[in-house]
C-alpha beads as a LAMMPS data file, in Angstrom:
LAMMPS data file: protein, C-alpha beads

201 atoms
200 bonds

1 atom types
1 bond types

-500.0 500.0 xlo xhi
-500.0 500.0 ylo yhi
-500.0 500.0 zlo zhi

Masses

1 110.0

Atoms # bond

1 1 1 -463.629 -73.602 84.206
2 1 1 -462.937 -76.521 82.562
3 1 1 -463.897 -78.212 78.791
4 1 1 -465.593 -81.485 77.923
5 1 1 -462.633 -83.463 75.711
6 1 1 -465.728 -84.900 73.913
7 1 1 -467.551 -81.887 72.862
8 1 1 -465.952 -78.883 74.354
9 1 1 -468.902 -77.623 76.982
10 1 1 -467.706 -75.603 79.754
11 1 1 -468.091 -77.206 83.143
12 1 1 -467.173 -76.097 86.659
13 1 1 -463.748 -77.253 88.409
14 1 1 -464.814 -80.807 89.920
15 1 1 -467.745 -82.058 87.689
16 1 1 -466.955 -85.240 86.776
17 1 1 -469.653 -86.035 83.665
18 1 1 -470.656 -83.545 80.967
19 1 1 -474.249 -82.172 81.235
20 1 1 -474.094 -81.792 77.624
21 1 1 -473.068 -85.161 76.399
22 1 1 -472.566 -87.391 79.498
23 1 1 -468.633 -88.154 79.099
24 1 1 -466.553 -88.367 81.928
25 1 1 -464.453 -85.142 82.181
26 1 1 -461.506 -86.171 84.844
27 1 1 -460.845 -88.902 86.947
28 1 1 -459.086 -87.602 90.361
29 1 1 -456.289 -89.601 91.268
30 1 1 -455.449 -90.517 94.965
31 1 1 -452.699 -87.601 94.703
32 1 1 -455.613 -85.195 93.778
33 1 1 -457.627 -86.053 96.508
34 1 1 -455.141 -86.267 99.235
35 1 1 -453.840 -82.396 97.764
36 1 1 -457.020 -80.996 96.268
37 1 1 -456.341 -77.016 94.932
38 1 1 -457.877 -74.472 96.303
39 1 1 -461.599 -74.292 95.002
40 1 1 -463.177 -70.953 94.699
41 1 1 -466.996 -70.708 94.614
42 1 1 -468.964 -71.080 91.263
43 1 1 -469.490 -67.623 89.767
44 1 1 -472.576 -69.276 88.415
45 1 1 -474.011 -69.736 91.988
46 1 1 -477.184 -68.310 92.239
47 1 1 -478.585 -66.944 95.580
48 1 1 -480.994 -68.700 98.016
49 1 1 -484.886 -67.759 97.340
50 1 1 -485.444 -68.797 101.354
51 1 1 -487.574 -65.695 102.329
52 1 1 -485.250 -64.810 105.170
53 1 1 -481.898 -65.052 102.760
54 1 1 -483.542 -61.899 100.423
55 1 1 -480.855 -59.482 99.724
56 1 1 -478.082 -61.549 99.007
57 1 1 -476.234 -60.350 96.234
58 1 1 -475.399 -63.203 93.104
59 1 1 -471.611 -61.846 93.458
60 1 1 -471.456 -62.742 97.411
61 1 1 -469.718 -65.882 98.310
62 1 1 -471.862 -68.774 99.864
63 1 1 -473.430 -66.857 103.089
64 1 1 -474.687 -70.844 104.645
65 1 1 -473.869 -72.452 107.550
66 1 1 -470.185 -73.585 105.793
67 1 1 -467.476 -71.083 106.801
68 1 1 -463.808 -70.542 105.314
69 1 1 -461.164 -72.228 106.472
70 1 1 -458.436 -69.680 107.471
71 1 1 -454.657 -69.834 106.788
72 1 1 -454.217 -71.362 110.441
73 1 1 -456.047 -73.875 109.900
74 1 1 -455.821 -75.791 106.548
75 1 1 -457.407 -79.082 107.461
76 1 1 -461.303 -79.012 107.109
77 1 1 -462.942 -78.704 110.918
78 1 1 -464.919 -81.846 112.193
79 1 1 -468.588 -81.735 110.322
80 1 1 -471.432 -81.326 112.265
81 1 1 -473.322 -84.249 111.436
82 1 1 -472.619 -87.067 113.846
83 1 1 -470.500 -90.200 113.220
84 1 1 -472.014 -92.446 110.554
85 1 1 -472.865 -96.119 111.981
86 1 1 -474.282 -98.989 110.088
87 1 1 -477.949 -98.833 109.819
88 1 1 -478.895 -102.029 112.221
89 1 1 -477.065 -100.331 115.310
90 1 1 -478.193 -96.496 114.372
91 1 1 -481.085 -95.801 116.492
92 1 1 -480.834 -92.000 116.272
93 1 1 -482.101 -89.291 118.675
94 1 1 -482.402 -86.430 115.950
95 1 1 -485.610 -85.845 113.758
96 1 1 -484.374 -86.413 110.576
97 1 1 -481.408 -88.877 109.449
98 1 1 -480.216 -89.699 105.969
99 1 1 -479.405 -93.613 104.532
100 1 1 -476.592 -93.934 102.355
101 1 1 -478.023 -96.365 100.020
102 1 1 -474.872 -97.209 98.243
103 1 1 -473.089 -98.048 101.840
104 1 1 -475.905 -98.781 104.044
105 1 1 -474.941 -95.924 106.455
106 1 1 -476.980 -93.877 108.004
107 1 1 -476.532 -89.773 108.512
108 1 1 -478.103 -88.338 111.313
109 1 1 -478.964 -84.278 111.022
110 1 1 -478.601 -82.732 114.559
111 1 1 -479.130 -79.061 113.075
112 1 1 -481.892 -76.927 113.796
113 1 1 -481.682 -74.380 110.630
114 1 1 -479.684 -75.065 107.598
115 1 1 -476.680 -77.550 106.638
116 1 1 -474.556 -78.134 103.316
117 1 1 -474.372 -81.612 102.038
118 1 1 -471.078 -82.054 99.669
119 1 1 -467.184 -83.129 99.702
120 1 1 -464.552 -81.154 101.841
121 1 1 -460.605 -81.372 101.027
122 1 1 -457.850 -79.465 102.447
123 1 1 -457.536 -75.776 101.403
124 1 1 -460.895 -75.732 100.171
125 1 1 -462.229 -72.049 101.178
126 1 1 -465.945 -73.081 102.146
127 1 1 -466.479 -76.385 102.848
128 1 1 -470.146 -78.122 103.689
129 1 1 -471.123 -79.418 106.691
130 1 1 -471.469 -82.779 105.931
131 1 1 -468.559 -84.254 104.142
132 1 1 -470.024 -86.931 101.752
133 1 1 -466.746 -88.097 100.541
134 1 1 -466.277 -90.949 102.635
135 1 1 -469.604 -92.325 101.193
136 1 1 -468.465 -92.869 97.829
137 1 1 -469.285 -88.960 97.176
138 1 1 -466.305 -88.457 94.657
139 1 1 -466.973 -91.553 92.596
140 1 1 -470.763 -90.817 92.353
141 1 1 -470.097 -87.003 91.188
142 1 1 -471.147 -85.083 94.196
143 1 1 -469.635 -81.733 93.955
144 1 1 -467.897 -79.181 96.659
145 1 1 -470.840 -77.669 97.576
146 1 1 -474.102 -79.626 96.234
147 1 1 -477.291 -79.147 97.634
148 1 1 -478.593 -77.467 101.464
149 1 1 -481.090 -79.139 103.218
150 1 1 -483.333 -76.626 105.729
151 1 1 -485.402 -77.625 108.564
152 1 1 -488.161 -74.978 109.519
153 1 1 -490.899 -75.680 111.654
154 1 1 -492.661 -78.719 110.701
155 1 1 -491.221 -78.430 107.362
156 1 1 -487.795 -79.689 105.831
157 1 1 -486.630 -78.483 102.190
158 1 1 -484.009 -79.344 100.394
159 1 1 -481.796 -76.984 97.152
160 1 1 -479.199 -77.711 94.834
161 1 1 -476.640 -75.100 95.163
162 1 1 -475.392 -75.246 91.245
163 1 1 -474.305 -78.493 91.437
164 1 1 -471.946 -79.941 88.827
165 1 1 -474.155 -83.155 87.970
166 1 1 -477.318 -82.370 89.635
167 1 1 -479.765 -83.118 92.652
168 1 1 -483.023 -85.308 91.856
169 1 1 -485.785 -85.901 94.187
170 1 1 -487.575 -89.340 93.677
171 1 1 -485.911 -89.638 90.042
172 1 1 -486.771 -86.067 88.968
173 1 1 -484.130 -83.609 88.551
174 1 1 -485.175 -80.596 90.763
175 1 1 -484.039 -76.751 89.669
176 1 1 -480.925 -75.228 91.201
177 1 1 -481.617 -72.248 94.416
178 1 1 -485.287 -73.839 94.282
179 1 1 -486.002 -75.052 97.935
180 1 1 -488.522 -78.333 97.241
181 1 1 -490.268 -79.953 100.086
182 1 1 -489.290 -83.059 101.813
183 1 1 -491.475 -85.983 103.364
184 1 1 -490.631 -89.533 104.487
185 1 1 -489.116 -92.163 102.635
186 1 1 -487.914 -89.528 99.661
187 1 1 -485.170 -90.226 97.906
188 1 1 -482.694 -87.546 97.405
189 1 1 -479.677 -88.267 94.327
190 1 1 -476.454 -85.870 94.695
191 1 1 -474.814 -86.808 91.392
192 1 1 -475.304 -90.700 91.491
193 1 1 -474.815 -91.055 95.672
194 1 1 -478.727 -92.045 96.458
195 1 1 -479.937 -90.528 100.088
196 1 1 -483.142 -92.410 101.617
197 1 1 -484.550 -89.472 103.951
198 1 1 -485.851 -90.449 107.297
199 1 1 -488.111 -88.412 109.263
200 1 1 -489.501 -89.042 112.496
201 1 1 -492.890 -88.179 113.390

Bonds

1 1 1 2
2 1 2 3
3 1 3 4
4 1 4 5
5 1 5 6
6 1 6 7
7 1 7 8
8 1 8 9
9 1 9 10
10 1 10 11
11 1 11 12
12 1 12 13
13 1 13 14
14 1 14 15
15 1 15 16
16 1 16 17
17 1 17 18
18 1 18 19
19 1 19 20
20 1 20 21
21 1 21 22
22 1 22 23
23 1 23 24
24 1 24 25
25 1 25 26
26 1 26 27
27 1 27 28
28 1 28 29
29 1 29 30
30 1 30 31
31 1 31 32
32 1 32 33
33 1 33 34
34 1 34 35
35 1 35 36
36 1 36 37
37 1 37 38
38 1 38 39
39 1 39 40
40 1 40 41
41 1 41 42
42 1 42 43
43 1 43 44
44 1 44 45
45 1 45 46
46 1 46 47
47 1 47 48
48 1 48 49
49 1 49 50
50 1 50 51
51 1 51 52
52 1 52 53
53 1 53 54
54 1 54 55
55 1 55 56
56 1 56 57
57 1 57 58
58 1 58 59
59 1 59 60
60 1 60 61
61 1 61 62
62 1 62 63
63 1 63 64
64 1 64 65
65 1 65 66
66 1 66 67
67 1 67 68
68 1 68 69
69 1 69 70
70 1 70 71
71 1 71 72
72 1 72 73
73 1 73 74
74 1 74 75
75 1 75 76
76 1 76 77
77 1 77 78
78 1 78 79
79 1 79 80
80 1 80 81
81 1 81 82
82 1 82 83
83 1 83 84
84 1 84 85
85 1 85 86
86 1 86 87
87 1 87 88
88 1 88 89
89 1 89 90
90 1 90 91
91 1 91 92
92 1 92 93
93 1 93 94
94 1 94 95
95 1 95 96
96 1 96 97
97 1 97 98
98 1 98 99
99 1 99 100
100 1 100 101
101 1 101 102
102 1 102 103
103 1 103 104
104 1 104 105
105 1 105 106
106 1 106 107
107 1 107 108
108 1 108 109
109 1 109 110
110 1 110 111
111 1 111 112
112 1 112 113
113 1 113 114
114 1 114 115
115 1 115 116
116 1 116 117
117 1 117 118
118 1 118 119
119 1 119 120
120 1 120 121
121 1 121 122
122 1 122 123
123 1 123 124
124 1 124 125
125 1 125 126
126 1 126 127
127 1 127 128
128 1 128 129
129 1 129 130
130 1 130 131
131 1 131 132
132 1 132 133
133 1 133 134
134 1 134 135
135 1 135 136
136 1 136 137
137 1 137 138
138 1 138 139
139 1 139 140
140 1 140 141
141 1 141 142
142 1 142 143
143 1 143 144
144 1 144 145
145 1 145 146
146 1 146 147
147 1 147 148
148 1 148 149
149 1 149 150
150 1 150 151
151 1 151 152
152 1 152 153
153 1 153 154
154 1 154 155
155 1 155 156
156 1 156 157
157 1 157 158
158 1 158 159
159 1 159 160
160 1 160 161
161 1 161 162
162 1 162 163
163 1 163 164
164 1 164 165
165 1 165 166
166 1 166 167
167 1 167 168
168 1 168 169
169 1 169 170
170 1 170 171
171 1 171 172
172 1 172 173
173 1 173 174
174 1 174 175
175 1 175 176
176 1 176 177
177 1 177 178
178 1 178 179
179 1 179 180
180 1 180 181
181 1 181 182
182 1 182 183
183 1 183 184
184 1 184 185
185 1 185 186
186 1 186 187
187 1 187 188
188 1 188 189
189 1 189 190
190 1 190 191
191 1 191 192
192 1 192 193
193 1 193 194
194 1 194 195
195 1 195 196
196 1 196 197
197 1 197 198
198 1 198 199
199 1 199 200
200 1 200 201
């Protein structure tokens, strides 16, 4: 854990602005995020409340669809998610994509069940599935592990995972290990990085 300098609230490792008072904590320098330390999940993180995750235990590391990185292997794998490409030449094949607002790119989601949306870094232990870093994720406060998004059926959800600085869903700050519903043209907020979602019919 770390302390606000301004007025001393404990925060997780990572979270760049106080939920108490809104100062900036830390501001990672290109060292830090070239050598990130090792990152152990939040003891704070609270299970999923997906029907078929019951029986987790709150003490079990992050059971999702990121895995650890072993000893072997201390650069992050390639994410699932396909290559980003600017919005006028993505066409897309998958049902739901996500726009980058801030950068104009656009995410496409080729999974069938559940992914992780957050930043990944070298020696990180669990890492998400789709590395937001290199769309301005660590200047607009998304943490390691933010938010899951789950596609089932007909139906696509999305869950903060603890997050640092929060997840909002059109403006409104949604509950963390609370799936919430998601429909066309929502707007999803990982810290400050904006995410238009885009199903298809």
């Amino acid at each position: 854990m770390i302390e606000c300098p301004s007025c001393n609230e404990p925060e997780l490792v990572g979270a760049i602005y106080c939920r108490r008072c809104g100062s900036r904590i830390i501001i990672e320098s290109p060292e830090a995020t070239s050598n990130p330390k090792m990152v152990k999940p939040a003891a704070s993180y609270k299970p999923s409340t997906y029907a078929s995750d019951i029986g987790f235990r709150r003490d079990e590391p992050f059971p999702g669809p990121g895995k650890p990185v072993s000893d072997n292997h201390p650069t992050p794998p390639t994410i699932k998610a396909s290559q980003a490409r600017p919005i006028e030449q993505a066409e897309g094949t998958g049902r739901l994509s996500l726009l980058v607002q801030q950068t104009g790119q656009l995410i496409e989601i080729t999974e069938n069940d559940e992914i992780t949306l957050g930043r990944a870094g070298a020696g990180q232990p669990i890492i998400p599935d789709i590395d937001l870093t290199p769309y301005q994720g660590l200047e607009a406060g998304v943490s390691r592990l933010h938010a899951s998004i789950r596609i089932k059926g007909d139906e696509i959800y999305i869950m903060d995972l603890g997050s640092a600085n929060g997840t909002r869903l059109n403006g409104e700050k949604i509950s963390p290990s609370t799936p919430h519903k998601l429909t066309n043209e929502n707007i999803i907020t990982l810290g400050k990085l904006n995410l238009k979602v885009l199903i298809k019919s």
